[in-house]
N, C-alpha and C positions, 0 to 999 in steps of 0.2 A: 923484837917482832911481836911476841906474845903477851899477853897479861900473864904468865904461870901460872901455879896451879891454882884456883878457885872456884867453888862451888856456888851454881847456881840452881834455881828450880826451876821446872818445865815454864812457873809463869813467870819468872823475868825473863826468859828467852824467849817468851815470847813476847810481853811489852815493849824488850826491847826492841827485837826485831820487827815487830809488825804481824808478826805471821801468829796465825792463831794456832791457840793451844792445842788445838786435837795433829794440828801438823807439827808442831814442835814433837809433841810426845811420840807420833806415830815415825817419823824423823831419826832423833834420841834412841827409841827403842830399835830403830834397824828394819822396822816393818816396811817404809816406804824410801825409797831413794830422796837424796837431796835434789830438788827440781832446780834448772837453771834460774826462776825466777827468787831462792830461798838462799843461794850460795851464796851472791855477795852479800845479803841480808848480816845471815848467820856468820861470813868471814869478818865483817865490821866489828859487829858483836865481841866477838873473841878474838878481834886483836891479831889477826892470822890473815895470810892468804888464801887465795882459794885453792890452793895446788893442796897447801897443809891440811886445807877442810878435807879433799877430795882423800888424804892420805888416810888408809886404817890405822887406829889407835891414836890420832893426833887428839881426841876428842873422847874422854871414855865417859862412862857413863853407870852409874850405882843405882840401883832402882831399890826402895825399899823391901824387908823379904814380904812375899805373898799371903797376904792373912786368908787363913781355912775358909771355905763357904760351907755354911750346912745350915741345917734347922735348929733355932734354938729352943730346946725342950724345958719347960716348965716356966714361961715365962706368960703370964695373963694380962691383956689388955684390956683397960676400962673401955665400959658400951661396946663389945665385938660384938655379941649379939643384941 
């Protein structure tokens, strides 16, 4: 049924599928449901049914860890002022 285990990035899932990046990520991450027009997309893609897409854990997902945001102190830009 399936390709097993293999790694891919938000931007092959989405060339391959068609579907654009901000809805693959937002998708992947769990923020927005899978839309009826994105499952068979995404089912093709990986090799799966759609019953297995619609399945939790059939599709995980590693997100790199979160790099800090803050100000960087002491660093000077030519022509700021």
């Amino acid at each position: 049924m399936g390709k097993g285990t293999r790694t891919y990035t938000f931007t092959e899932i989405a060339q391959g599928t068609g579907l654009s990046l901000a809805l693959i990520s937002l998708v992947m991450r769990g923020k927005r449901p899978v839309s009826e027009y994105a499952q068979p997309r995404l089912a093709e893609f990986f090799g799966i049914s759609m019953e297995q897409l619609r399945t939790p854990g059939t599709i995980t997902v590693q997100l790199p860890p979160v790099r800090p945001l803050g100000r960087v102190v002491g660093r000077i830009h030519r022509n700021f002022y």
